[in-house]
N, C-alpha and C positions, 0 to 999 in steps of 0.2 A: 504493500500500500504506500508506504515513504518512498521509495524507488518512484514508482507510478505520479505521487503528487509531484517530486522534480521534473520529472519529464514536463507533466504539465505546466508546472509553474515558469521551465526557462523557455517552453515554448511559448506560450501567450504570452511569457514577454518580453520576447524578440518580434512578434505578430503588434505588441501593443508602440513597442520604441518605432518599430514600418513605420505605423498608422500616423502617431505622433508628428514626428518629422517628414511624411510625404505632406502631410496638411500646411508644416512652417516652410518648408522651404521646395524649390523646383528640383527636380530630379536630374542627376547630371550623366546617368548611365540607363543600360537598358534595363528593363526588369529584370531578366532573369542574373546578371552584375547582380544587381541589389541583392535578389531571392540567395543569391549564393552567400555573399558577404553573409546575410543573418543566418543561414544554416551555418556556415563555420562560426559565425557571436554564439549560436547556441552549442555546439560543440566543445567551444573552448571554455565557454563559463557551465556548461554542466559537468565536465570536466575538473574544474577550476573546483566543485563544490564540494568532491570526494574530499578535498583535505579537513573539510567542517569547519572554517575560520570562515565567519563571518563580516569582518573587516578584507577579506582577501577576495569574498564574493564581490563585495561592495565596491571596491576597487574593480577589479575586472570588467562589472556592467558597466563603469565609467567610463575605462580604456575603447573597452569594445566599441562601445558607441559612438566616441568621439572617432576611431578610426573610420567608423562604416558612415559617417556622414560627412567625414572629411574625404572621403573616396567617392561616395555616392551621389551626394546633394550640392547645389550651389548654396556656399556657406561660408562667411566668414570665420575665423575662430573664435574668437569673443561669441559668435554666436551658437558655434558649436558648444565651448565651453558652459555657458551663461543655460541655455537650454537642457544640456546634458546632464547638468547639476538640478535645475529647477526640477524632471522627470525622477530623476533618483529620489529628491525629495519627496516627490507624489508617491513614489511609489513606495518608501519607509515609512511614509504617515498613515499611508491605504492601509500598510498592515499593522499600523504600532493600532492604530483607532480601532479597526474591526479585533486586535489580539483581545486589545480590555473590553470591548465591547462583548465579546464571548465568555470573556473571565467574569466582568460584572451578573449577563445574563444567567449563566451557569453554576454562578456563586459557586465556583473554585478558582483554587490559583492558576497562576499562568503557566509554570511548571506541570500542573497537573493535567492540560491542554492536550500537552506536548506528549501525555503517556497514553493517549488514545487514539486509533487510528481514524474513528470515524471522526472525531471531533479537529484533526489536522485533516481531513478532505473536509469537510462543511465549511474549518477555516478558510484554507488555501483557494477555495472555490468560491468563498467570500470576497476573499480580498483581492483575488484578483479581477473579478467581476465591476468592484467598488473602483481598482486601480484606470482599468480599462475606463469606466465611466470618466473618471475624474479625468483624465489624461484627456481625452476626445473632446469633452468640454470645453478643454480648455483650448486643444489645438482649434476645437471648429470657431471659438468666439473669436480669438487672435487671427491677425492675419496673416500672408504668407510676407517673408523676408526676403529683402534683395541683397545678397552682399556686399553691396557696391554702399551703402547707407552709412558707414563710418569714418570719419576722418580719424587720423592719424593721431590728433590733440586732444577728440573726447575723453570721456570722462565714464564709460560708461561701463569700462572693466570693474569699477564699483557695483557695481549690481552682482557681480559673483558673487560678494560678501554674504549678500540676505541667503540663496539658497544651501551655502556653504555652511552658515551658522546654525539654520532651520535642521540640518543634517545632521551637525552636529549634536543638535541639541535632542533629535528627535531619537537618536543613535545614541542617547546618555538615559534618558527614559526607557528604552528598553533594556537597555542594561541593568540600570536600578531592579528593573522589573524581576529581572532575574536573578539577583543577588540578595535582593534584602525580600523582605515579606510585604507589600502594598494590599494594603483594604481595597474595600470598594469604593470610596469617595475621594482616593489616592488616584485610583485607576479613572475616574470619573474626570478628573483636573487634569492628568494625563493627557486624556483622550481630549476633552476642552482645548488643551497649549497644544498639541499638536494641529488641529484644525485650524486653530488661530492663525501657527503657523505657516500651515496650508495655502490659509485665504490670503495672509498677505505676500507672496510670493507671487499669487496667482493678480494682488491688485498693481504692484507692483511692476509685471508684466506689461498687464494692461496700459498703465499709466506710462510706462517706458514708449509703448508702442505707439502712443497717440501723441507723444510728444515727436519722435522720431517722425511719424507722418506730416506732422504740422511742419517740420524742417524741409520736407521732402516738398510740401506744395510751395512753402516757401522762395526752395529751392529753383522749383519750376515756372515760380512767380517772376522770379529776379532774371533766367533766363527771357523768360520772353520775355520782359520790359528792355532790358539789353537786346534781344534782336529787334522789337521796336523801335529801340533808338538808332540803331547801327542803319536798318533800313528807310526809316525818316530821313536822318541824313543820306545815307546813299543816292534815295528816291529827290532829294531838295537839288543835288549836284545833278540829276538827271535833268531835272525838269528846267534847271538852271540853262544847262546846255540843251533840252529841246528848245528852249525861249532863244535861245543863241541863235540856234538854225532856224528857226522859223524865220527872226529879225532878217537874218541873210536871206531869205528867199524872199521874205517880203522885197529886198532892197536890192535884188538881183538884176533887178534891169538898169538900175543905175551902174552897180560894179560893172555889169557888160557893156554901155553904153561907155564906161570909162576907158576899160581893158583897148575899148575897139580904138579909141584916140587915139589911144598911148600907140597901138599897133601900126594905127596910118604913120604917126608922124615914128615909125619904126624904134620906137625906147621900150628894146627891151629889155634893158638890164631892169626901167623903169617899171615894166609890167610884171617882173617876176618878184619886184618887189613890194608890188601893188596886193601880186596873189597868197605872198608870204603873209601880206599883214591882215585881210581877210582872213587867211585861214585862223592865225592867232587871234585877231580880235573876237572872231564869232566861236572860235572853240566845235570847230565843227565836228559833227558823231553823228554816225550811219543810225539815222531813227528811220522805219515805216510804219505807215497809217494805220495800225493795226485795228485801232478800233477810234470812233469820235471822242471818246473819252480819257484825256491825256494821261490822269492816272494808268489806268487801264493800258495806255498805251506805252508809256512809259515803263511799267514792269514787264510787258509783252517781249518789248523792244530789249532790256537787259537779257534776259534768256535769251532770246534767239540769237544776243551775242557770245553769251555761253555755250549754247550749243554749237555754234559754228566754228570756235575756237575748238572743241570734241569730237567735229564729225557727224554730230549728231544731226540728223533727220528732223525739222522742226516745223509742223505747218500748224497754221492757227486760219480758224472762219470763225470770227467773231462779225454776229450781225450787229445791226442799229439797234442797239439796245439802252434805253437809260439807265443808269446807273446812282440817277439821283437818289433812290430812298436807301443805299446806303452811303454809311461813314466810310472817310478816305481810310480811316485806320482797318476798318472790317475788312476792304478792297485789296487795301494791304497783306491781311494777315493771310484772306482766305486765299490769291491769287497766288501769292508767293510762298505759300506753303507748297500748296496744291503743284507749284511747277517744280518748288526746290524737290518737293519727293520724286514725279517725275524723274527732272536732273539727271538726281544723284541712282537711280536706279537704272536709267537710259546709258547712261555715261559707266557702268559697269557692266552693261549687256555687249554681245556678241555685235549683234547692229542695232545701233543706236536710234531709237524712232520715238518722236514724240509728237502727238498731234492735240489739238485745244480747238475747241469750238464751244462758242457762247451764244445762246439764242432764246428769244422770247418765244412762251408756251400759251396758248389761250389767253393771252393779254395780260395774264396777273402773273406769271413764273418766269424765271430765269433758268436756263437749265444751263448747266457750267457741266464740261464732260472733258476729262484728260485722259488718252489712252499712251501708253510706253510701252518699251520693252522691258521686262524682266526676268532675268535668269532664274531667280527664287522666289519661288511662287509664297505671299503672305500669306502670315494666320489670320484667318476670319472666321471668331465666334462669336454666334447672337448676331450676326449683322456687323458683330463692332473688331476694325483693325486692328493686330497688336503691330508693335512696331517689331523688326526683327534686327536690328541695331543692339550691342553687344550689352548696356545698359538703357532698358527701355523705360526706365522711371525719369530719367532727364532727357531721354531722345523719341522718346512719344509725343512731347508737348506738340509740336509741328499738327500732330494727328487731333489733338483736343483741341488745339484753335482751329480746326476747322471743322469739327463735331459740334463747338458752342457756338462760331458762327452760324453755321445750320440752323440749330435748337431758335438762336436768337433771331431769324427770318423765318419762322416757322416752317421750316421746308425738312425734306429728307437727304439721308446720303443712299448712295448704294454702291459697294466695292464688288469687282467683277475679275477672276484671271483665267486667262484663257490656257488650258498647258500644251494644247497645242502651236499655238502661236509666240506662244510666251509673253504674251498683253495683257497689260493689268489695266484696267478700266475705271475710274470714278467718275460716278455721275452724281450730283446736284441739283436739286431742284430749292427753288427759293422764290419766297410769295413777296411780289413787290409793295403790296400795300405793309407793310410791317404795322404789327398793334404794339 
């Protein structure tokens, strides 16, 4: 029956540490990697327990764990750590709490537990049941981690402290248990500080997590307002030099009319000097008509000079469409997302091909549609794109300014890849009356 309840016991919890850390963090191997790694965790710590030193168990579940999620999971170590310990924790309280809770209920000692075989399976089958619950709890309410979340300077190696203490502590009360004689209103206080110490690991956690998120929109906060500004400017030097060129064409028949004088009465050293200083004054730059609307056309015009510098493939049909009931900044975020992704995916495919057409729908919609090349076809769940960029928590934003611009015109998106073609497709629709 002891033989049989170990079995059981290192197998549910190697089954319970899976469940735990596939919930915190993404998986970095295949499954059957993972399924292996925990059959050799439960090999070596059932293994590990023939010696009966329970400080040597306890150890071991540590090692193991941190190795198979340092092989397994995308993970920091802090996080590996900080985790590994917080689960050890749950899992010595699951059973210090249900050990007295048996002892209380059964009015014997805790010693006396241990000399029955049925009452170590009702245990073990308790506590582990309780383990699992608590553990899943806590993984499904927390959310999943990004490695990429810590700088260098934090501060947040402190947080070992609380699970490590909780361990301790929780791991000095079963000792007691075992060595001196504990009542039942001993066992009762017991069991009370260890849940105490439970919950506050577990708020702890929480509180850790919501502060880190709050850095992380922060984070993505500060980005985009920095590419806002970068593009502002960019966009002001554009339009600077479209006003440039425009002024010269306006004033083209006069410079031709000039050129032609300067050519009868044959000065031409004076006409090259004529043409030099035109070019400098007006700061002239290859812009097309792209669309009536000079923002619009102004960001058109940048890409297509990217692309051309790449090789790239680049046609745009944009009809007469107004553009008045949006903001320049909206025009901004959504166009220039939408082509930067484009871009940067066209410009790393085989042949490069990006095509942009913008056209009114039934008089009230916009429909914005970009199709490119790409070699790697994204994830698309629920509708919604993940980024596939090596840190998606700071190189999604691109995706969410143009998910909120959407939401904020009341319109839809729809993401499309073709595998045969290798064309990825987004389409837009957007209701020009905006409420």
């Amino acid at each position: 029956m002891t033989t049989l309840c170990y079995l059981f016991i290192y197998i549910f919890e190697q089954f319970i540490a899976y469940m735990y850390f596939k919930n915190k963090f993404h998986p970095k191997r295949k499954a059957i990697i993972i399924g292996l790694c925990y059959v050799l965790s439960f090999l070596t710590q059932y293994a590990i327990q023939l010696f009966d030193n329970p400080f040597l168990n306890l150890a071991s579940f540590f090692v193991a764990n941190i190795i198979i999620v340092a092989i397994c999971f995308e993970a920091s170590i802090r996080q590996i750590i900080f985790n590994t310990l917080l689960l050890e924790g749950i899992m010595i309280t699951t059973e210090i709490v249900v050990m007295y809770l048996f002892s209380s209920i059964l009015n014997i000692d805790l010693l006396a537990c241990k000399n029955s075989n049925f009452i170590i399976f009702l245990e073990t089958a308790t506590t582990k049941a309780f383990y699992f619950f608590v553990a899943s709890l806590i993984s499904k309410i927390s959310k999943k981690e990004s490695h990429n979340i810590y700088s260098k300077n934090d501060y947040s190696f402190l947080l070992f402290i609380l699970p490590a203490v909780s361990i301790l502590i929780i791991a000095s009360f079963a000792y007691l248990s075992f060595i001196l004689p504990i009542d039942k209103t001993t066992n009762i206080l017991f069991s009370v500080a260890s849940i105490v110490l439970l919950l506050s690991n577990v708020i702890v956690l929480i509180v850790h997590e919501k502060i880190i998120d709050t850095i992380m929109k922060n984070a993505e906060l500060q980005l985009e307002m920095q590419k806002t500004e970068i593009n502002d400017e960019y966009y002001r030097e554009l339009e600077q030099q479209y006003n440039s060129s425009s002024l010269l064409i306006h004033d083209i028949k006069k410079c031709l009319m000039n050129i032609r004088e300067l050519s009868v009465q044959k000065e031409n050293d004076h006409i090259i000097t004529y043409i030099d200083s035109i070019y400098n004054g007006y700061e002239i730059k290859s812009f097309k008509q792209f669309s009536n609307h000079k923002l619009v056309n102004i960001i058109v015009s940048r890409y297509e000079q990217l692309c051309e510098s790449e090789n790239i493939r680049f046609s745009v049909d944009i009809r007469s469409v107004d553009f008045s009931f949006m903001s320049d900044s909206d025009i901004t975020a959504l166009l220039d997302n939408l082509l930067e992704n484009a871009y940067e995916a066209a410009k790393a495919s085989e042949i490069g091909i990006i095509d942009l057409s913008i056209e009114k729908q039934n008089e009230r919609y916009v429909r914005i549609q970009t199709s490119n090349s790409s070699e790697q076809k994204p994830i698309i769940t629920n509708g919604i794109i993940k980024s596939t960029k090596s840190n998606n928590k700071l190189h999604g934003i691109g995706i969410k300014s143009i998910t909120k611009i959407t939401k904020k015109y009341s319109g839809n998106i729809a993401w499309n890849y073709d595998d045969a073609s290798k064309v990825f497709t987004s389409t837009i629709l957007l209701k020009m009356d905006k409420h």
